[in-house]
Biotite code that builds the C-alpha atoms (Angstrom):
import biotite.structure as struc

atoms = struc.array([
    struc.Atom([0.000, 0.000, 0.000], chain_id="A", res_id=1, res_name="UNK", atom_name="CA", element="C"),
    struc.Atom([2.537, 2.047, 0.342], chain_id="A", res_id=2, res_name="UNK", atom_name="CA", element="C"),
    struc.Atom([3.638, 2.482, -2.837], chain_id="A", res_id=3, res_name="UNK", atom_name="CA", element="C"),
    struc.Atom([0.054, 3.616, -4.334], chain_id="A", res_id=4, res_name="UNK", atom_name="CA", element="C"),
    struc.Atom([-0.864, 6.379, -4.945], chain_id="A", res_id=5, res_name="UNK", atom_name="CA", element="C"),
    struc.Atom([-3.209, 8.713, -2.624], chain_id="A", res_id=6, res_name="UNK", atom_name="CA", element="C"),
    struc.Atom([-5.815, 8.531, -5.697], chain_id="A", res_id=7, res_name="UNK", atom_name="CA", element="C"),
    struc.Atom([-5.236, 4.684, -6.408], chain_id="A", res_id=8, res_name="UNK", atom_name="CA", element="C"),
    struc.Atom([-5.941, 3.798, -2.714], chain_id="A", res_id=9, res_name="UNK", atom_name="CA", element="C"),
    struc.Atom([-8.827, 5.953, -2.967], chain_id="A", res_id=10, res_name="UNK", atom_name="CA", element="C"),
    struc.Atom([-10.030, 4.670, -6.099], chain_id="A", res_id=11, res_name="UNK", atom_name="CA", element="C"),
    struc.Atom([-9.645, 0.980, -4.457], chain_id="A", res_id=12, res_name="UNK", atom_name="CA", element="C"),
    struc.Atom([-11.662, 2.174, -1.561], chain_id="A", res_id=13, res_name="UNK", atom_name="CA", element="C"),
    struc.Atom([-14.477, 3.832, -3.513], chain_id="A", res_id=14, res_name="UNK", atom_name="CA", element="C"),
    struc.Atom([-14.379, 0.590, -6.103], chain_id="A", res_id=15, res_name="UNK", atom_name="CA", element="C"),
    struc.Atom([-15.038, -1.937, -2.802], chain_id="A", res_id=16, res_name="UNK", atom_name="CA", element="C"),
    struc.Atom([-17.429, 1.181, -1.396], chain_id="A", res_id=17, res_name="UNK", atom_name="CA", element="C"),
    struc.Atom([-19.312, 0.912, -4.472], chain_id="A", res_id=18, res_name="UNK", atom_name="CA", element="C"),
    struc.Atom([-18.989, -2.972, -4.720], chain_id="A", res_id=19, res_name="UNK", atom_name="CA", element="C"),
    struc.Atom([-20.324, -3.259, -1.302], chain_id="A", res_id=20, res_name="UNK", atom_name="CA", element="C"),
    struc.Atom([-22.796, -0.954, -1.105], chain_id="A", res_id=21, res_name="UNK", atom_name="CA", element="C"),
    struc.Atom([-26.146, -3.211, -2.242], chain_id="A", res_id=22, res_name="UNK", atom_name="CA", element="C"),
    struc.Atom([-25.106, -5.290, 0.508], chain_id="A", res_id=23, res_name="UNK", atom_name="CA", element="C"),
    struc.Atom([-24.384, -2.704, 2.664], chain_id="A", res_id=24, res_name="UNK", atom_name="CA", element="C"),
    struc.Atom([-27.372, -0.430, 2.247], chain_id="A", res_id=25, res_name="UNK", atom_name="CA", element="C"),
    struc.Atom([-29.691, -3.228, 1.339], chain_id="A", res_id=26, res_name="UNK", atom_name="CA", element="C"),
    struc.Atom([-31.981, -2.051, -1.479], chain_id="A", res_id=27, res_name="UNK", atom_name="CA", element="C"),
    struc.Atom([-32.321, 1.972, -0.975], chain_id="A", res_id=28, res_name="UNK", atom_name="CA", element="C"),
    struc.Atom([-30.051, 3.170, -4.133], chain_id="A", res_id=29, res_name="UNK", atom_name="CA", element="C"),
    struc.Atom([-28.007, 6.558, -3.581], chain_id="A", res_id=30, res_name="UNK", atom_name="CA", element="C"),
    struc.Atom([-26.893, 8.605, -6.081], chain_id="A", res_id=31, res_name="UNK", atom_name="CA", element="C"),
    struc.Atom([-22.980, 8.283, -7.017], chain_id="A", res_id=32, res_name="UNK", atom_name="CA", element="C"),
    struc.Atom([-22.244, 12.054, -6.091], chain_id="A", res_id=33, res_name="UNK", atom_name="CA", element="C"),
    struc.Atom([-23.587, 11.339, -2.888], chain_id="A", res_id=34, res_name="UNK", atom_name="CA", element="C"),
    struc.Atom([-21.934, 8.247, -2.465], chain_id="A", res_id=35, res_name="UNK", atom_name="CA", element="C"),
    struc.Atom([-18.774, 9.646, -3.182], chain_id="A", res_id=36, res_name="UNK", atom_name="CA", element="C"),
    struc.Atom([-19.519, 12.684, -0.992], chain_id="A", res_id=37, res_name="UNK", atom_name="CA", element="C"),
    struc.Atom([-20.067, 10.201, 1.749], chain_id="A", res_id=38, res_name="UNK", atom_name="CA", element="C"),
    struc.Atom([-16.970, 8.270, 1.398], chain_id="A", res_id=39, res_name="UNK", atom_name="CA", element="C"),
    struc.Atom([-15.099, 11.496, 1.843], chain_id="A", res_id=40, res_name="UNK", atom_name="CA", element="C"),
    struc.Atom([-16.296, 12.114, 4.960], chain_id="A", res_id=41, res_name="UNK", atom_name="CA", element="C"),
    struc.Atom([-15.858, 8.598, 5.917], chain_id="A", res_id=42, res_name="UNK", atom_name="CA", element="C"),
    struc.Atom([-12.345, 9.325, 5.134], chain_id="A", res_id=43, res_name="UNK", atom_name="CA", element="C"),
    struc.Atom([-11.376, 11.563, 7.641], chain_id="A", res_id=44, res_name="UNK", atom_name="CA", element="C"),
    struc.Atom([-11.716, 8.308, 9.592], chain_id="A", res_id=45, res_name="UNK", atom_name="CA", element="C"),
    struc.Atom([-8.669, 7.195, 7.578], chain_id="A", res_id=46, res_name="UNK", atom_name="CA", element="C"),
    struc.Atom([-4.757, 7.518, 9.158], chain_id="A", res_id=47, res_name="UNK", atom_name="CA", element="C"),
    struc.Atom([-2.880, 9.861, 8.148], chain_id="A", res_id=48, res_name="UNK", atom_name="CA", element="C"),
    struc.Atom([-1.519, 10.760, 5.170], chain_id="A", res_id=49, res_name="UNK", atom_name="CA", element="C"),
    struc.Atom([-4.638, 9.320, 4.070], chain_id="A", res_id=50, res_name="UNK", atom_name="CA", element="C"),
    struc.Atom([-8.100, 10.781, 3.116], chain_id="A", res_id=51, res_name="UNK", atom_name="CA", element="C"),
    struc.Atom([-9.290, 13.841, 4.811], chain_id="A", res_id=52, res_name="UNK", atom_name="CA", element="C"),
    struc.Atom([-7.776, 13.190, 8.597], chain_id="A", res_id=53, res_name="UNK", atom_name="CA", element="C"),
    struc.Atom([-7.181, 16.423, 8.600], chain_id="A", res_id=54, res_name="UNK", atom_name="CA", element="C"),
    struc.Atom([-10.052, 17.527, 8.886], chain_id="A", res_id=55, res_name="UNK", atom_name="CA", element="C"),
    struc.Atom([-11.836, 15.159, 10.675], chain_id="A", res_id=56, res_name="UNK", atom_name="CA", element="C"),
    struc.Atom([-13.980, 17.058, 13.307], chain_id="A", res_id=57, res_name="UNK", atom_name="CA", element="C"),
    struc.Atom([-14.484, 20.270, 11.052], chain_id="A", res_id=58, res_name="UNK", atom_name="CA", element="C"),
    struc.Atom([-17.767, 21.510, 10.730], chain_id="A", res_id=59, res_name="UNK", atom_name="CA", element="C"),
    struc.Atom([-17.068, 22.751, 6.851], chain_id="A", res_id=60, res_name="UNK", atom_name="CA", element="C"),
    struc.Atom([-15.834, 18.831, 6.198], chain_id="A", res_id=61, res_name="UNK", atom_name="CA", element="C"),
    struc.Atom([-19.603, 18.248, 4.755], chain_id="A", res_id=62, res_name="UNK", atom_name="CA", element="C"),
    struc.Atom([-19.662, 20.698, 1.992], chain_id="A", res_id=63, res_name="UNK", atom_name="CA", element="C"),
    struc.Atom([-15.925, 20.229, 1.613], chain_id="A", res_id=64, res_name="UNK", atom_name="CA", element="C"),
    struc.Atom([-16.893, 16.457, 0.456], chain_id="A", res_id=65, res_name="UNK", atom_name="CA", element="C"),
    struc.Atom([-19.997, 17.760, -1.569], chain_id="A", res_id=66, res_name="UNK", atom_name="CA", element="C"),
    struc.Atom([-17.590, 19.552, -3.466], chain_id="A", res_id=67, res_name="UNK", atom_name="CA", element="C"),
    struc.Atom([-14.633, 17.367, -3.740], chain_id="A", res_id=68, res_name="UNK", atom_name="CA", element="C"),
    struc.Atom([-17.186, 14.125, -4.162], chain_id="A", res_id=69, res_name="UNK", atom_name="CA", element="C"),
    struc.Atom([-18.442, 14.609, -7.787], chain_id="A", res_id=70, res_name="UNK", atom_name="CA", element="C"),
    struc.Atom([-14.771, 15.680, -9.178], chain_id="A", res_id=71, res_name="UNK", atom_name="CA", element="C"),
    struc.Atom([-13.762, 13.115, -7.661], chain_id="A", res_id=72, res_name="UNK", atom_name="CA", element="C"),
    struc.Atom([-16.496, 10.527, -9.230], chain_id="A", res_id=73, res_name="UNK", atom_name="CA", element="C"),
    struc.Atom([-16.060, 12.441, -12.723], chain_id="A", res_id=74, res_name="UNK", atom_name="CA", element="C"),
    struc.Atom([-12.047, 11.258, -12.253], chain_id="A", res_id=75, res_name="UNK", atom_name="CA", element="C"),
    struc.Atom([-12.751, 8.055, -11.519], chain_id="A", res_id=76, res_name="UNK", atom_name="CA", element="C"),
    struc.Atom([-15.637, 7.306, -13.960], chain_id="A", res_id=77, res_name="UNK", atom_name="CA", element="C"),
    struc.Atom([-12.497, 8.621, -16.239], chain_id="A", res_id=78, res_name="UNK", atom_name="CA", element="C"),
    struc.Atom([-10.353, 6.220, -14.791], chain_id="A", res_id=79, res_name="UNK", atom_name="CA", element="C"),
    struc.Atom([-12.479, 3.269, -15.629], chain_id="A", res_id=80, res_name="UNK", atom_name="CA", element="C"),
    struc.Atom([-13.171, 4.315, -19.313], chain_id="A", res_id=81, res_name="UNK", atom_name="CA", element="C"),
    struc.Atom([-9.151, 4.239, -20.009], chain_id="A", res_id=82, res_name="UNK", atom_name="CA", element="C"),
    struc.Atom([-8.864, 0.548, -18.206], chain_id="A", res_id=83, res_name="UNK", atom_name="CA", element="C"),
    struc.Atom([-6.137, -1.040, -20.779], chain_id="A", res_id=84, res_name="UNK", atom_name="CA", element="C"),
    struc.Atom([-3.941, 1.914, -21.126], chain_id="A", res_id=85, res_name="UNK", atom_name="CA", element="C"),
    struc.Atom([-1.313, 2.810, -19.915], chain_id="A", res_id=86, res_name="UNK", atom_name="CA", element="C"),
    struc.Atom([-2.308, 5.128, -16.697], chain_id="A", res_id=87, res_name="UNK", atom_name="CA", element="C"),
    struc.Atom([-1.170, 8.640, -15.924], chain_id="A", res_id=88, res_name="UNK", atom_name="CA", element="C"),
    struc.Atom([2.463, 8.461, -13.906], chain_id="A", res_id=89, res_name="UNK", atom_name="CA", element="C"),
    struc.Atom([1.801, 8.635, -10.222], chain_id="A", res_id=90, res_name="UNK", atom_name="CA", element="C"),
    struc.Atom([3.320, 11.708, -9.582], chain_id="A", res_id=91, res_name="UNK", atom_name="CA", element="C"),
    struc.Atom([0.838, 13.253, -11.882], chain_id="A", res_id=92, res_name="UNK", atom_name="CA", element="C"),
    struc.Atom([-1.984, 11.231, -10.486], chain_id="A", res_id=93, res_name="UNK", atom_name="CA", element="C"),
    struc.Atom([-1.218, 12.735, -7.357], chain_id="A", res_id=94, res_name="UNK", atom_name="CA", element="C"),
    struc.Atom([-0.422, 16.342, -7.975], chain_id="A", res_id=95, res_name="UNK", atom_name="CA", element="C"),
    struc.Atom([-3.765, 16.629, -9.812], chain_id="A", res_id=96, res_name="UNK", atom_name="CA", element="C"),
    struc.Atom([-6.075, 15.442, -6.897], chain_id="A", res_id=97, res_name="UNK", atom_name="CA", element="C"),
    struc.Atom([-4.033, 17.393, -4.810], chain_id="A", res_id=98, res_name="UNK", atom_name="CA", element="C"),
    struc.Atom([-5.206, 20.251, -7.135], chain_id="A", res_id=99, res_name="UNK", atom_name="CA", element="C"),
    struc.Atom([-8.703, 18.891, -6.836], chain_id="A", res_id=100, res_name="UNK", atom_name="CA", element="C"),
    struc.Atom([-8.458, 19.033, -3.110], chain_id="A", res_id=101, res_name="UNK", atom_name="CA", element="C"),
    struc.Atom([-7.065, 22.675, -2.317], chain_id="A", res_id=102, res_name="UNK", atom_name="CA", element="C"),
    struc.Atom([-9.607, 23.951, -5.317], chain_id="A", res_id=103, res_name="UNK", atom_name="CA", element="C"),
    struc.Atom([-12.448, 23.004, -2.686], chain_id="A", res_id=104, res_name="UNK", atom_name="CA", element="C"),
    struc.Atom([-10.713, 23.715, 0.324], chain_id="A", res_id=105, res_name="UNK", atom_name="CA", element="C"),
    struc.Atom([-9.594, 27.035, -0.892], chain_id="A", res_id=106, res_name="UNK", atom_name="CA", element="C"),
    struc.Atom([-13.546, 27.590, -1.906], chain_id="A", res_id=107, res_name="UNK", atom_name="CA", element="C"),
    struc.Atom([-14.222, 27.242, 2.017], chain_id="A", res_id=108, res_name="UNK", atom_name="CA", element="C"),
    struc.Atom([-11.161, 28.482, 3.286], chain_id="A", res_id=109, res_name="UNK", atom_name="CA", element="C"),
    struc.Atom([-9.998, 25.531, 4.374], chain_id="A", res_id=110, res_name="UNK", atom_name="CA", element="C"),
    struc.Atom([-6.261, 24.714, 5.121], chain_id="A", res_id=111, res_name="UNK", atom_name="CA", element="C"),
    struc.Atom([-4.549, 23.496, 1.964], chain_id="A", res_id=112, res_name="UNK", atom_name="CA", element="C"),
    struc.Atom([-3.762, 19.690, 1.952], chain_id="A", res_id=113, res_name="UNK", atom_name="CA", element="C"),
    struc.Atom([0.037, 19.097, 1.650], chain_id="A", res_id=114, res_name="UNK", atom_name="CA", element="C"),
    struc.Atom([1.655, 16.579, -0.830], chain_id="A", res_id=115, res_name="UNK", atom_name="CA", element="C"),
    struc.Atom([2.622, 13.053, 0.906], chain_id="A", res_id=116, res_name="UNK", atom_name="CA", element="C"),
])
């Protein structure tokens, strides 16, 4: 796990989520935005450097995730359609959901999330 990504864990995560979720949630069907939006607040649950741990506790954490929820689905929906090819390096994997992050968190003047 270590070597992966911020976005690949997170993509795992939200891929099991998703997976799970029938089971989960029995038959009540929840949009994906809000799904997503949900998972990042579950994520603040996460250790650190992962998810939103910083922010765990924050009132704003709720329309930080309603924000950073369907960019994040619209990435990963993305993701899925380019299964085959060859992926994005890491490095830029990671610099551009770090961009995705501090766009929100700047938008509720948030502190900025830090590179790992």
């Amino acid at each position: 796990m270590q070597n992966m990504s911020r976005f690949q864990f997170a993509l795992a995560a939200s891929v099991a989520l998703l997976t799970l979720s029938p089971i989960s949630y029995g038959a009540k069907k929840t949009s994906e935005p809000s799904s997503y939006a949900d998972m990042c607040v579950e994520s603040a649950n996460m250790p650190k450097p992962f998810g939103e741990s910083d922010l765990k506790g924050n009132p704003k954490l709720q329309a930080y995730c309603s924000c950073f929820g369907p960019k994040f689905m619209a990435r990963a929906q993305a993701a899925a359609q380019n299964m085959g090819k060859t992926p994005p390096p890491a490095a830029q994997q990671e610099k551009e959901e770090l961009e995705m992050r501090n766009t929100c968190r700047k938008q509720l003047s948030l502190p900025l999330a830090k590179p790992i």
